[in-house]
C-alpha angles and dihedrals in degrees: 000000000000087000085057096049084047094057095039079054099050087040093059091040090058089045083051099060106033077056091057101036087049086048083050089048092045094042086056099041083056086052098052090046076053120120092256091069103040143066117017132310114243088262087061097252129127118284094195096099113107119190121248088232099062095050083045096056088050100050092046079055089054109081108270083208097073089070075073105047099102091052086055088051095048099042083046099051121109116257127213124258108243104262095247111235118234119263 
């Protein structure tokens, strides 16, 4: 039973992070439809650039830990038992 809890843990831990990664995403997809980044600047050229700096800002906010999401799954996968030959 405790292997079960463990799993329903790990489970909502996981959950836990992809929701907030996707709330970071969506929080910076919002920024960049911002004023800052759209219509025209007073001089009549395009407003639409957005500085390095500031995405990559963003993305050093986002967990760095969810690059690795899909090696936890997969460490954390269960493996088959070895099919035992006959004697």
């Amino acid at each position: 039973m405790n292997y079960i809890h463990k799993l329903q843990r790990d489970l909502a831990y996981e959950r836990e992070r992809a929701d907030s990664l996707e709330r970071q995403i969506r929080d910076f997809i919002v920024f960049l439809h911002s004023p800052k980044f759209t219509g025209v600047q007073s001089d009549g050229s395009r407003k639409d650039w957005i500085a390095t700096s500031d995405a990559v800002n963003w993305l050093r906010e986002m967990p760095s830990a969810a690059v690795k999401t899909a090696e936890d799954v997969a460490a954390c996968a269960v493996k088959p038992m070895p099919l035992q030959e006959a004697a």
